[in-house]
C-alpha positions in Angstrom: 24.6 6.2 59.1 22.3 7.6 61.7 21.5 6.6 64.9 18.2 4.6 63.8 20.2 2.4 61.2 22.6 2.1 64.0 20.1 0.7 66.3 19.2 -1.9 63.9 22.7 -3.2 63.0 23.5 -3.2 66.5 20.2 -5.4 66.6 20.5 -7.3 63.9 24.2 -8.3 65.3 23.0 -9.5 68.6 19.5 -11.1 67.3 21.8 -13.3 65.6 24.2 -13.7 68.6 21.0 -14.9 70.4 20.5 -17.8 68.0 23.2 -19.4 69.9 21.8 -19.5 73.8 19.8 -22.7 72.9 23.0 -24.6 72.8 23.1 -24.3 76.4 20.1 -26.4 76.3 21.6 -28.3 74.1 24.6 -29.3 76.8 21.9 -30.1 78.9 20.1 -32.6 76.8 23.6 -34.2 76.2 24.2 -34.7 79.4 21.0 -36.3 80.7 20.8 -37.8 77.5 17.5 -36.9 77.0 15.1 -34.1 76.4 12.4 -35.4 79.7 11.7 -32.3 81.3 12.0 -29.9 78.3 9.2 -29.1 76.0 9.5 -28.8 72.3 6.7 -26.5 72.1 9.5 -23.2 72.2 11.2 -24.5 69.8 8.7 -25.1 67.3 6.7 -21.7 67.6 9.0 -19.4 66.7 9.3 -21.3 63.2 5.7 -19.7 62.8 6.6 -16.4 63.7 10.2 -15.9 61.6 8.5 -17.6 58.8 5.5 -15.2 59.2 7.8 -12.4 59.6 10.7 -13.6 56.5 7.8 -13.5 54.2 6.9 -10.1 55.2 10.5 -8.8 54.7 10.4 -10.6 51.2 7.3 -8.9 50.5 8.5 -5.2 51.8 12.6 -5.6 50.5 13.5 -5.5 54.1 17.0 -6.3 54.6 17.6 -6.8 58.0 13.9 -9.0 58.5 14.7 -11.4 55.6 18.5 -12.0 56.7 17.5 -12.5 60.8 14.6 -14.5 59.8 16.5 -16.5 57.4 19.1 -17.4 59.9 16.4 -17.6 62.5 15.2 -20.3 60.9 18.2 -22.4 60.3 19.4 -22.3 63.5 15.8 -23.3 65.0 15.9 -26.5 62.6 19.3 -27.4 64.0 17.7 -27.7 67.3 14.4 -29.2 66.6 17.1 -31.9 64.7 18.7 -32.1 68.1 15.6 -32.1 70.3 14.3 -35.3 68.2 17.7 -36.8 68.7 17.5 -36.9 72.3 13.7 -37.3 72.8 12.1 -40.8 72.4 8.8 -40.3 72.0 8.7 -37.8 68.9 5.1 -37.9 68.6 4.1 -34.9 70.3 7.0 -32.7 68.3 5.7 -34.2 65.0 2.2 -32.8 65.9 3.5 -29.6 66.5 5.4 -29.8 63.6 2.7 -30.6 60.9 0.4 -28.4 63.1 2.7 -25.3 61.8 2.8 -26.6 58.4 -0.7 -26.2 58.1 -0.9 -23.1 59.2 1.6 -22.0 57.1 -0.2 -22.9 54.3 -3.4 -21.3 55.1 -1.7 -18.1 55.7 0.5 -18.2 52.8 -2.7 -18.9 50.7 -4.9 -15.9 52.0 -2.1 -13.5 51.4 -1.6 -14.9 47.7 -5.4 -13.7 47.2 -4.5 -10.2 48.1 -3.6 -7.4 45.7 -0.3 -6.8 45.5 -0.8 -3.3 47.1 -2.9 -5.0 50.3 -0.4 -8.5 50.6 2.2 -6.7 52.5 0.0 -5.1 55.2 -1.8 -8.2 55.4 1.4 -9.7 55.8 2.3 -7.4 58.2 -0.6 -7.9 60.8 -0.2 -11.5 60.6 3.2 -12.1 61.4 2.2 -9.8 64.7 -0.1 -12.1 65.5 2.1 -15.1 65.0 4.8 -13.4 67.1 1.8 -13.2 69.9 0.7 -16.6 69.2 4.4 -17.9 70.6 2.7 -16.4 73.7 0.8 -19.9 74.2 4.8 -21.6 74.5 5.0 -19.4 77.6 2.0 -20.0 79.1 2.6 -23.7 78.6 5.9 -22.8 80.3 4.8 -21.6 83.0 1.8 -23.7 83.6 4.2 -26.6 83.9 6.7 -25.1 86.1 3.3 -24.0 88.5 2.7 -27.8 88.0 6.2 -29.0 89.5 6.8 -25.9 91.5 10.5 -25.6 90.0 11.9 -23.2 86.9 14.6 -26.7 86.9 14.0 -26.8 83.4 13.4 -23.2 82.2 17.1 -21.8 80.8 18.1 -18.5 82.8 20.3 -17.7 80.1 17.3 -17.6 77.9 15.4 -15.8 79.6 17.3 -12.9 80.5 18.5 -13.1 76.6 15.1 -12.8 75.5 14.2 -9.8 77.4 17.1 -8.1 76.9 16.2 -8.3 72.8 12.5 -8.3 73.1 12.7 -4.9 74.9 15.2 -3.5 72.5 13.1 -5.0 69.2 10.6 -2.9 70.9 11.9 0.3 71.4 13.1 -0.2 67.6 9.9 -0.4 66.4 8.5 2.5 68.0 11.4 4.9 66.8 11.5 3.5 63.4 7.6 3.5 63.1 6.9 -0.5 62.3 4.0 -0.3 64.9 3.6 -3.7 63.7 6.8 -4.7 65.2 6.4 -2.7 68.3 2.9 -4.0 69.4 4.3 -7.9 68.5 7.1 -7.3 71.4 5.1 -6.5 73.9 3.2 -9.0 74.9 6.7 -11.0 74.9 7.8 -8.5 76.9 5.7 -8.8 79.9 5.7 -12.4 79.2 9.4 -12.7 79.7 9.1 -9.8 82.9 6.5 -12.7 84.5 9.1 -16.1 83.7 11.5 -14.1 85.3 9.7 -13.4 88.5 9.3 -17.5 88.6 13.1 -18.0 89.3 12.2 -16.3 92.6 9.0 -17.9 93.2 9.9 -21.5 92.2 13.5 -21.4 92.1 15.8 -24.4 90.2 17.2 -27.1 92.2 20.2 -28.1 90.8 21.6 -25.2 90.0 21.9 -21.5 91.0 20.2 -18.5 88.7 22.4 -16.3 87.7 22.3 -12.5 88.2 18.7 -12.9 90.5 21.3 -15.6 92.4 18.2 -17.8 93.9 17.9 -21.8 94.1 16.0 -24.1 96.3 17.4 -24.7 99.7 17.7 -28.7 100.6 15.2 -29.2 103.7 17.7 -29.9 106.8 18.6 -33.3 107.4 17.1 -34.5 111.0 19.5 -35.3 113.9 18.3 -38.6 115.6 
């Protein structure tokens, strides 16, 4: 085994070790006892892109792609399942929801009208493009913690998980030539560089961030 199939074991293993940060959120949401404050709109986007990107790996025999995406995609229902739980208004999810249906279905359809030589490039460039289009969740993100002028609600653990993958995902696809791959992590990866600079700007108030250390100071309480 050389050091390239190496690499993408070693990614594969903790890609899949990732799909378990959300439960943090999930601890969250139990305690509150509900999901105010979060937005579902993380959640649902990535269904786009692993679907996007499971097809592709169909399409191409690609191991490691169908079994991440596959699992991916599993573990991103569990939570949606768990998000509706907690959340009493489920309109807004549902919309996002049927909004990715449709989307699906239009993409699936164009691809089926390629030839069977084209389909997998196609492919290809779409799921980068989906990957990118899960850059509108961070903007969202980060538009709302601008908004409130606190990252209260914006996981550290998931953060600094998601840049520690996104980087390596795009290091992968540079050595292993899937430019593809490589020019769909990027964006992420300057997304995730900017959310992190909000724990400093707008730090959490409850709680402490880990590794960057910083949270909201309580204003001093006046002596009479």
């Amino acid at each position: 085994m050389d050091f390239l199939e190496l690499f993408g074991a070693w990614l594969g293993i903790i890609s899949m070790g990732f799909m378990f940060l959300p439960m943090t959120q999930v601890k969250e949401w139990r305690s509150r006892g509900t999901t105010e404050g979060f937005s579902s709109v993380h959640l649902v986007m990535p269904i786009l892109m692993m679907g996007c990107w499971l097809r592709h790996g169909l399409m191409t025999a690609d191991t490691l792609n169908v079994t991440i995406n596959s699992m991916g995609l599993v573990s991103s229902t569990f939570y949606i399942i768990v998000y509706a739980y907690y959340t009493q208004d489920k309109t807004n999810l549902y919309k996002q929801l049927s909004a990715v249906a449709a989307v699906f279905l239009a993409i699936f359809a164009y691809v089926g009208m390629q030839t069977v030589e084209d389909a997998p490039d196609s492919m290809g460039k779409i799921a980068a493009v989906a990957q990118n289009a899960g850059i509108f969740a961070g903007i969202y993100q980060i538009k709302t913690i601008i908004d409130t002028k606190t990252t209260e609600y914006m996981p550290a653990e998931m953060q600094f998980g998601i840049l520690f993958i996104v980087a390596q995902w795009t290091i992968f696809g540079l050595l292993s030539g899937n430019y593809y791959m490589a020019a769909a992590n990027v964006p992420g990866l300057i997304m995730s560089i900017i959310s992190i600079s909000l724990y400093v700007i707008y730090p959490p108030i409850t709680w402490r961030v880990p590794i960057i250390g910083t949270q909201q100071v309580a204003p001093a309480k006046k002596i009479d």
